[in-house]
C-alpha positions in Angstrom: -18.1 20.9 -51.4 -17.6 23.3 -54.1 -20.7 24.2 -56.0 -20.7 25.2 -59.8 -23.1 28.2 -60.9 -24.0 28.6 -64.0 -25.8 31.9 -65.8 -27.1 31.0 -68.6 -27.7 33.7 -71.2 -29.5 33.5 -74.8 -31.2 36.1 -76.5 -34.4 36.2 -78.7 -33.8 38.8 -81.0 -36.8 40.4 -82.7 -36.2 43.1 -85.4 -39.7 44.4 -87.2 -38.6 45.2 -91.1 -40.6 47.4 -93.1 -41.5 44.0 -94.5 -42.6 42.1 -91.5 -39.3 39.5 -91.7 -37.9 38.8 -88.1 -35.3 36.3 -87.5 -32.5 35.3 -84.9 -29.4 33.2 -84.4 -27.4 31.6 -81.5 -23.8 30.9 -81.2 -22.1 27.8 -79.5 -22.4 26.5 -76.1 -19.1 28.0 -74.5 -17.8 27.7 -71.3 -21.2 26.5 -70.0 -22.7 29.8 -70.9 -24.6 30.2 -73.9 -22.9 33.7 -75.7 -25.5 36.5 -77.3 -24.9 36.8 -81.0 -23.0 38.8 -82.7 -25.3 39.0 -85.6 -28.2 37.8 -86.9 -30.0 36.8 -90.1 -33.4 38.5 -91.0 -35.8 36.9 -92.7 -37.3 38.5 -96.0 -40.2 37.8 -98.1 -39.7 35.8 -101.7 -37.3 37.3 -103.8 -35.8 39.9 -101.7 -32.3 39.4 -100.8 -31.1 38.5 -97.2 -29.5 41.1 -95.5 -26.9 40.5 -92.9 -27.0 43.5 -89.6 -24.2 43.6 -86.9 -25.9 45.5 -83.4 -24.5 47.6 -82.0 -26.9 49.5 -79.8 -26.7 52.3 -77.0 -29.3 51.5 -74.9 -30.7 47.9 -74.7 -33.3 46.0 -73.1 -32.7 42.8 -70.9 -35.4 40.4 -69.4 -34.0 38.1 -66.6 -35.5 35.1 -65.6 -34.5 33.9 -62.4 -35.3 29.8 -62.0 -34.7 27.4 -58.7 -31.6 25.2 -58.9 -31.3 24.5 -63.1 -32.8 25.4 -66.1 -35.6 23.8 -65.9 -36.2 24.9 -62.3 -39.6 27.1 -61.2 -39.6 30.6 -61.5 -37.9 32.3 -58.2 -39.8 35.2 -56.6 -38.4 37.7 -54.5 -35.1 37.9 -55.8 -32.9 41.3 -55.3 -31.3 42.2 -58.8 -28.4 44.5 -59.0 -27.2 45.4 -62.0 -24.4 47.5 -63.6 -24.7 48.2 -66.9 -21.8 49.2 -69.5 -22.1 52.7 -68.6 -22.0 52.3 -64.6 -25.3 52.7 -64.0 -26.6 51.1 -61.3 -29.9 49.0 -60.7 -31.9 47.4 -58.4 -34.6 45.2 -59.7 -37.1 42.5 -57.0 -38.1 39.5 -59.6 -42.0 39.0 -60.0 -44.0 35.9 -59.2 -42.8 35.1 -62.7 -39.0 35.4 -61.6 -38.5 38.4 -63.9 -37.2 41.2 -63.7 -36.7 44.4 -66.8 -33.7 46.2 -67.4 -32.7 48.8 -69.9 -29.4 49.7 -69.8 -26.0 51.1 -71.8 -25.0 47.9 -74.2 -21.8 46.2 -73.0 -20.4 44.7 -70.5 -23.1 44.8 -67.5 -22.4 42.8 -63.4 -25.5 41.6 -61.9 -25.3 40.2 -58.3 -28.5 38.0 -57.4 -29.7 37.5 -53.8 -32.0 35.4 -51.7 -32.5 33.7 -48.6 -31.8 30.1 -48.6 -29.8 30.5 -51.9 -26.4 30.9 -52.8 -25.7 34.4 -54.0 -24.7 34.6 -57.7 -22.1 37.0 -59.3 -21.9 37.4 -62.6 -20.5 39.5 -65.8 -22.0 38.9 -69.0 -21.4 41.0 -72.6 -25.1 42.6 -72.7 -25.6 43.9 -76.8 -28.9 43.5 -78.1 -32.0 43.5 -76.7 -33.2 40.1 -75.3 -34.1 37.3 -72.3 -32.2 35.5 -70.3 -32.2 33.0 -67.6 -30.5 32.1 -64.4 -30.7 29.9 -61.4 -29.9 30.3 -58.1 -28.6 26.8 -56.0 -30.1 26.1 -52.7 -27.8 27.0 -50.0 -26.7 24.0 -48.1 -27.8 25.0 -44.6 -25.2 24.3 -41.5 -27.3 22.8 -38.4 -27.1 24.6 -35.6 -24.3 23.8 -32.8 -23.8 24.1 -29.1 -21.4 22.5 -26.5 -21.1 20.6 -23.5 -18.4 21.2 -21.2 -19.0 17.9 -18.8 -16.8 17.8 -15.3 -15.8 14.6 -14.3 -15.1 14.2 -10.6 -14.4 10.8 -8.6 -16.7 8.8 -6.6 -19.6 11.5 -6.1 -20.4 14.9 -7.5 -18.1 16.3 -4.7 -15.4 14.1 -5.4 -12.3 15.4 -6.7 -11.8 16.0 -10.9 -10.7 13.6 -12.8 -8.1 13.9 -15.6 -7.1 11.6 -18.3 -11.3 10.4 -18.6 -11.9 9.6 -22.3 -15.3 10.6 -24.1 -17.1 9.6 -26.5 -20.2 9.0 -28.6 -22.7 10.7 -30.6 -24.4 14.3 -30.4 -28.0 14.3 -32.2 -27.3 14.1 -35.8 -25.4 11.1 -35.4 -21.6 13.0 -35.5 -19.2 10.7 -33.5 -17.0 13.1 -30.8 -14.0 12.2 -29.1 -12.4 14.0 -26.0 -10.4 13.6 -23.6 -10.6 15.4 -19.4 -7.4 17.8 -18.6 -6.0 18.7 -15.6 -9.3 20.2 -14.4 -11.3 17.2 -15.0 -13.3 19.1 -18.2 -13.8 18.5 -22.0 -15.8 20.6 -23.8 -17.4 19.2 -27.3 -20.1 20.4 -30.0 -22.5 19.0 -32.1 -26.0 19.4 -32.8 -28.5 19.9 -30.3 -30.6 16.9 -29.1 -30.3 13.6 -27.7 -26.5 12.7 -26.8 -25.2 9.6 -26.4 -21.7 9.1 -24.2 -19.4 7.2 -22.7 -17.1 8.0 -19.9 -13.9 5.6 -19.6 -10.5 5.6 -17.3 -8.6 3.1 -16.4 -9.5 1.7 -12.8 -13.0 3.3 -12.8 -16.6 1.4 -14.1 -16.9 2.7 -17.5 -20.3 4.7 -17.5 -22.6 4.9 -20.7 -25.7 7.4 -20.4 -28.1 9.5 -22.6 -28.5 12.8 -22.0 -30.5 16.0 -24.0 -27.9 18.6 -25.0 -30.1 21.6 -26.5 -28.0 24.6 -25.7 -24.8 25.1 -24.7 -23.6 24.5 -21.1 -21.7 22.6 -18.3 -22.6 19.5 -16.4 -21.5 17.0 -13.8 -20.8 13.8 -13.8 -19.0 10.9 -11.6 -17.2 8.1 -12.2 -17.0 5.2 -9.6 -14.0 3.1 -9.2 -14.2 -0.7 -10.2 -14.1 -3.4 -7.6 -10.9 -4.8 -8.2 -11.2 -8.9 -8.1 -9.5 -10.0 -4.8 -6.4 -12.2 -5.1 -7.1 -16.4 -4.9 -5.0 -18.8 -2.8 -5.2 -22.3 -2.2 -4.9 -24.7 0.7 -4.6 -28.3 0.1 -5.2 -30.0 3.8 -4.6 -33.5 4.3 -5.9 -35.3 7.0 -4.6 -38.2 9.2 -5.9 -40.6 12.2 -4.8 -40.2 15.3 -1.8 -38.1 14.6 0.3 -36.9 11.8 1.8 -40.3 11.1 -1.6 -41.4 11.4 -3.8 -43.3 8.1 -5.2 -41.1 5.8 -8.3 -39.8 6.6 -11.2 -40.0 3.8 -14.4 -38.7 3.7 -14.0 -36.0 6.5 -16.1 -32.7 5.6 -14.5 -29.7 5.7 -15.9 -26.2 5.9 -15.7 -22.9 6.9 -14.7 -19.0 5.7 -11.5 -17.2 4.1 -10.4 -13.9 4.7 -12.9 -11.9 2.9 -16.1 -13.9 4.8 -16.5 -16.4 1.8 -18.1 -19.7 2.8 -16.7 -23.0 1.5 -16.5 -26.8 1.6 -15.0 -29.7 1.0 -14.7 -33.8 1.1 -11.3 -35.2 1.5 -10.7 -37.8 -0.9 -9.4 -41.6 -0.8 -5.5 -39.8 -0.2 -7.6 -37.7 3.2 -6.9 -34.4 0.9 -8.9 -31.4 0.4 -8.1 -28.5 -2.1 -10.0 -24.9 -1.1 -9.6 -21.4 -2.6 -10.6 -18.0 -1.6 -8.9 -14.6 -0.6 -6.3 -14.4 1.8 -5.6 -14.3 5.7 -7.3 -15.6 8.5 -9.2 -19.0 7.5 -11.9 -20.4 9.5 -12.2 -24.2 9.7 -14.4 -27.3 10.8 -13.2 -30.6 10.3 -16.0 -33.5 11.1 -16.3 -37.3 10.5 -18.5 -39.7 11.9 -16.8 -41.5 14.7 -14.3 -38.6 15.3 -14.3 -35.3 17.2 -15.1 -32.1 15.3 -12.2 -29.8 15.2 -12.3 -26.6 14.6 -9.4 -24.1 14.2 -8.2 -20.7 12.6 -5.2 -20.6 10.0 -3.3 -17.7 8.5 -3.7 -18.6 4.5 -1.5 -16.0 3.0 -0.2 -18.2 -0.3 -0.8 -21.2 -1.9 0.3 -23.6 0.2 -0.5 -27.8 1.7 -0.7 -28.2 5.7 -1.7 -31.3 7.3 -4.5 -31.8 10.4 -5.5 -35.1 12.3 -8.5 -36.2 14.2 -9.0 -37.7 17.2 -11.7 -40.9 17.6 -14.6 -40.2 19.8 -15.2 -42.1 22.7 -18.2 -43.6 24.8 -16.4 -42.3 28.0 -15.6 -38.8 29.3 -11.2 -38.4 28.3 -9.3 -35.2 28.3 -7.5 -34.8 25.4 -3.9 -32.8 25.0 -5.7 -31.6 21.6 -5.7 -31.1 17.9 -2.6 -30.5 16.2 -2.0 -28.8 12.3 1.5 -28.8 11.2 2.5 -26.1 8.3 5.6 -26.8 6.6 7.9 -24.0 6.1 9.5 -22.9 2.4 13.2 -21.9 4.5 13.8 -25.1 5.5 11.3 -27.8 5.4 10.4 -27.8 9.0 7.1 -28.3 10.7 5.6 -25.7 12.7 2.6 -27.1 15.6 0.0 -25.4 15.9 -2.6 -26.3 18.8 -5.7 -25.9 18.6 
């Protein structure tokens, strides 16, 4: 942001007369400075006629009063004054607790460069003619905070796993600034902003985004991981029906089925008044038990690679001791329609 300084300069002109009259005048507000006169009017007794002066003198005497941010700020001490008056002379003035500082110089055109801590300097030319006060204000310098970096590694898995490119970051250093970066092909970004309590996030795409706190106070590097995301495992289906006696066999309601897919899931089942059962979980080897009262449990393994029906029977349990040929599952196949046995 730009900053406007203004020097505001008037003059309080005193002339003693033989008489006693003193007087002064002050010309328009120009430019946002105030001008000195050019004249003035002094004042006379009764009856004696005004006289009109024009100044015009060699040496003159200047009293500057330096104020904090506008005219109607407090007096600023410890100001350094330099001054060049019309003649080239050169002076160097500290203002008082009273924000003044005394000058006599050659009338004309005089510099004076004002400096403080904290404050913006001020540079300034003004047409110095008469002796007189003036005033000027210094503006608070706007102070920038203080910055460091963070150059933050990103590696995979661990702190010994390898960099990691392409890892956006962002968040907020301690004044609240938002940042933005992005890992190269060493697996660093490097951002700054002021010191204190961070906030960031660490994203890429196949990794678990990772959101953490962390006190930045001086610049430096740092470590971090990221850890890839458990990708959800792909979902098939089996729809079994089950039959009495064989696979032209009745329908077979009510038989409980459970067991594990591929990835060590548990799951279960009642087939319904059609002797169906739908089950889903990840694919490969299936585990299965098929029980009923009144009928032998079967149980059986089953590749379950898509989504697909297949087709079981159970055998009726008897009071007597019989051998059995066993448990068949047929699987139809998508060539051709056929039936593949399976023994179990």
């Amino acid at each position: 942001m730009r900053k406007r300084y203004s020097m505001i300069f008037f003059f309080l002109i005193s002339i003693s007369l033989a008489l006693g009259g003193t007087g002064f005048a002050a010309s328009p507000l120009t430019n946002g400075k105030w001008a000195a006169p050019e004249s003035f009017t002094a004042g006379m007794y009764p009856g004696q006629e005004e006289n009109r002066f024009s100044m015009a003198y060699s040496q003159v005497t200047l009293s500057l009063y330096v104020l904090d941010g506008g005219p109607d700020g407090s007096p600023l001490s410890g100001v350094a004054v330099t001054v060049y008056d019309a003649g080239g002379n050169r002076f160097e003035r500290i203002t008082n607790p009273n924000g003044l500082v005394v000058v006599r110089g050659d009338a004309g055109m005089w510099r004076f460069a004002l400096v403080k801590d904290g404050y913006t300097p001020l540079n300034v030319n003004h047409n110095i003619t008469a002796n007189g006060r003036a005033f000027v204000f210094l503006e608070s310098a706007t102070v920038q905070p203080e910055q460091v970096s963070l150059t933050a590694y990103v590696h995979d898995g661990s702190l010994n796993g390898t960099q990691l490119s392409g890892v956006r970051v962002t968040g907020q250093d301690a004044g609240g600034n938002a940042f933005e970066g992005t890992t190269d092909s060493n697996g660093a970004v490097t951002i700054g902003g002021q010191p204190g309590l961070w906030q960031f996030q660490f994203t890429r795409d196949g990794y678990e985004a990772l959101d953490l706190s962390y006190e930045v106070n001086e610049t430096h590097e740092a470590v971090v991981y990221l850890t890839r995301s458990q990708a959800q495992p792909e979902q098939v289906s089996l729809t079994a029906y089950v039959h009495d006696g064989s696979l032209n066999g009745t329908q077979l309601s009510g038989v409980r089925v459970t067991g594990q897919d591929a990835g060590g899931n548990a799951f279960e089942g009642m087939t319904d008044s059609n002797g169906a059962v739908t089950i889903g979980g990840q694919p490969g080897l299936w585990q299965f038990q098929f029980t009923r009262e009144g009928y032998e449990t079967l149980d059986l393994s089953y590749e379950v690679n898509e989504t697909h029906e297949a087709a079981a029977y159970l055998e009726k349990a008897y009071d007597e001791q019989e051998q059995n040929d066993g448990h068949v599952v047929t699987i139809p196949l998508a060539s051709n329609g056929s039936t593949t046995r399976l023994t179990a």
